[in-house]
N, C-alpha and C positions, 0 to 999 in steps of 0.2 A: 778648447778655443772655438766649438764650430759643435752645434750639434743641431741631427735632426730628428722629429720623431714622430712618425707616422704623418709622412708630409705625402698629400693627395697634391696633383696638378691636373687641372682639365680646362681644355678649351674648347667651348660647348660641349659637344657631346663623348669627344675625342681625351679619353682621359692617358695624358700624358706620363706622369708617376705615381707612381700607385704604392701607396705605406712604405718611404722611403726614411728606414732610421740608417743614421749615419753619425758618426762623433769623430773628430780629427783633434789628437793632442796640442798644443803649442809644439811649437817647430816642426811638426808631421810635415813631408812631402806627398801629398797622397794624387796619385793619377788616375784618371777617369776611362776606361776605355769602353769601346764596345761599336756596333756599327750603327750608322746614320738613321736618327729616328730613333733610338733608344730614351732620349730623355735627361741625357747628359752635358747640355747648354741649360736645359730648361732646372736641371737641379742646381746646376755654379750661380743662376740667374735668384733663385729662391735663396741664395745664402746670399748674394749681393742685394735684395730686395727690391731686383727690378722686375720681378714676379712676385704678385702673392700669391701664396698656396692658399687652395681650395679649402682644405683642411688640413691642421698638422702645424706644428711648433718649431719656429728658428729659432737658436738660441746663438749670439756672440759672446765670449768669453763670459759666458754666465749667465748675460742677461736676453731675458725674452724679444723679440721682434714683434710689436706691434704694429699697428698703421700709424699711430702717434708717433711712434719714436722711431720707426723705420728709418728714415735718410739720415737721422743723429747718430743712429748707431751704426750705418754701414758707413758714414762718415770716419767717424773714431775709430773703427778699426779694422776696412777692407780697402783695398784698391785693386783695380782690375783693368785687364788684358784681353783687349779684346779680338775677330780675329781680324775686320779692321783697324787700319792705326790709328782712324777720328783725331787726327791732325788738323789744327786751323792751319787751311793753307794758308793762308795772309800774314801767318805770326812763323817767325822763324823756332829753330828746337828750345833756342833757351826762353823765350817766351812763350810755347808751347808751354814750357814745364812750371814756371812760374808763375802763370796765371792764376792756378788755383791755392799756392803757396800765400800769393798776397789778399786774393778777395776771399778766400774761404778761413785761410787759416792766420790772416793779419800780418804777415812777417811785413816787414821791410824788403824794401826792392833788393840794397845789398846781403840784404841776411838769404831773400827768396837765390838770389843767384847764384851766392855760394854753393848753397843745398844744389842746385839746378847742374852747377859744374863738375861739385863730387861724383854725381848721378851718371852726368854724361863718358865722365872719364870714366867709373865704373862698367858702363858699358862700350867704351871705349870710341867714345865719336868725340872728346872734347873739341876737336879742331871744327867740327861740324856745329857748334852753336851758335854762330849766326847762319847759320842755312836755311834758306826753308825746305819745305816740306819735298817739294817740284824741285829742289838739287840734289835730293837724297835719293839713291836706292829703295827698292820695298823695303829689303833689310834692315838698312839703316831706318827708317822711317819705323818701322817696328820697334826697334833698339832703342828710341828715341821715347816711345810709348811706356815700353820696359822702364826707363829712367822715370818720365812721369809719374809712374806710379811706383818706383822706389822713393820719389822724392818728399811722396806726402808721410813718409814714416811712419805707414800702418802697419800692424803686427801680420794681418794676413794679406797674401797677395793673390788672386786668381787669376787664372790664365783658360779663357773660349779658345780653344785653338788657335792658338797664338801665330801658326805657320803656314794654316792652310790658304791664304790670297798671297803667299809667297811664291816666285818661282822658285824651282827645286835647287837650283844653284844657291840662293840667297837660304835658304833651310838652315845651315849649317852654323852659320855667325849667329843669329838669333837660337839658337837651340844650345848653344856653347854658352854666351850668357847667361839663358839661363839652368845649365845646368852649375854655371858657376854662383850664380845665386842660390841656386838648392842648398850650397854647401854652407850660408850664410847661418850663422848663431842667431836664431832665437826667430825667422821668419818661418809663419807658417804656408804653405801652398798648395794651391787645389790647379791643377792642372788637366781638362779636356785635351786629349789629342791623339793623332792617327800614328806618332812617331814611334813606334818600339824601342829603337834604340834609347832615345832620349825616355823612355821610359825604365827599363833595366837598370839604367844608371843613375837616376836622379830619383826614383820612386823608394818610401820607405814603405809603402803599401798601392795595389795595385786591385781597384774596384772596377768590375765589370758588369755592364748594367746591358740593357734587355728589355725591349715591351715596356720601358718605365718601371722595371725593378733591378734592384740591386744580387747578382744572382752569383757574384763569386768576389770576396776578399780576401787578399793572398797579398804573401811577400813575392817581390818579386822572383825570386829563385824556382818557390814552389811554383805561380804563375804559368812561366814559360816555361819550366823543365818538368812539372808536374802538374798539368791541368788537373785543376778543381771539377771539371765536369765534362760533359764529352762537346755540349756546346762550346765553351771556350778551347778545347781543342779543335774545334772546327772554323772558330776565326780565324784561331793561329797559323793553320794549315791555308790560308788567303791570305792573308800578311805578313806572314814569312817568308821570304823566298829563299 
């Protein structure tokens, strides 16, 4: 569903990934870890195609990323999570969500709000669709983002740290969503983020990245109860408490 292959990133001189192959099946949950400055925004950005790599090949579901077909193809089949909720404050959750339902993807107002409803009660705010943005929680206001981009029924979903302009209180509701999404038939997800826990349990693979490389791929189990290397036990050993 997702492949990379020998993808460079640099900005100016500062080369941010450096020959990053990477391949995520259909329905893979795969989580990103590693610490700040690694290169781990900037490689979810290069499969969403709001980076081009330097040098080096995206591929969606098969087909290649060009500059031509770039926003067609992350169209049809990415939406993303970002670690802002880029909510139009002026537009309440369920026209948040429908916007791009109707002017992108042509539905109809009733058919867009439908989709918009299921979304929201999946995430569990339906009472919250006419709200805006300024009556929600960060949480909810996340949650809401979350629905947005289940709504456009892309196959892959990605997630920038979905929780970090969160307070820590609010972590928990947004992290439980989506771990209940994880468990979803047939979506695939690339997930950035500092959570452990919500990593253990929702990851089917656990990529740890470095300097802009890719430097340990592991199941979770082996991951945390059997570091790959003595660096990723040395993260662990700061983020575990």
């Amino acid at each position: 569903m997702i492949r990379l292959e020998h993808v460079h990133e640099s900005f100016g001189k500062t080369e941010v990934l450096k020959d990053v192959d990477l391949t995520v099946s259909e329905g893979e949950k795969v989580v990103i870890l590693g610490p700040s400055g690694a290169g781990k925004s900037t490689a979810i950005r290069c499969i969403n195609g709001l980076e081009v790599p330097t040098s080096g090949l995206v591929y969606l579901d098969n087909e290649q990323m060009t500059n031509k077909n770039r926003v067609q193809l992350v169209r049809k089949h990415c939406a993303m999570v970002f670690q802002q909720f880029n909510l139009y404050p002026h537009m309440n959750a369920m026209r948040n969500i429908t916007l791009a339902l109707t002017k992108l993807q042509h539905m109809s107002k009733k058919e867009a709000e439908d989709v918009a409803m299921q979304c929201l009660e999946t995430v569990d705010l339906a009472e919250k669709a006419k709200s805006l943005p300024s009556q929600l929680s960060g949480g909810q206001q996340q949650r809401v983002a979350i629905a947005r981009a289940l709504a456009t029924r892309r196959k892959i979903l990605l997630f920038d740290e979905p929780t970090s302009a969160l307070d820590p209180e609010m972590v928990g509701e947004v992290l439980n969503v989506m771990l209940n999404l994880s468990h979803e038939h047939g979506i695939t997800m690339v997930i950035v983020t500092h959570e452990m826990g919500f990593a253990k349990q929702a990851a089917d693979r656990i990529l740890f990245m470095e300097q802009g490389e890719i430097t340990a791929d592991e199941k979770p189990d082996d991951f945390f109860n059997n570091p790959p290397n003595e660096r990723v036990k040395q993260f662990l050993s700061k983020v575990l408490y």
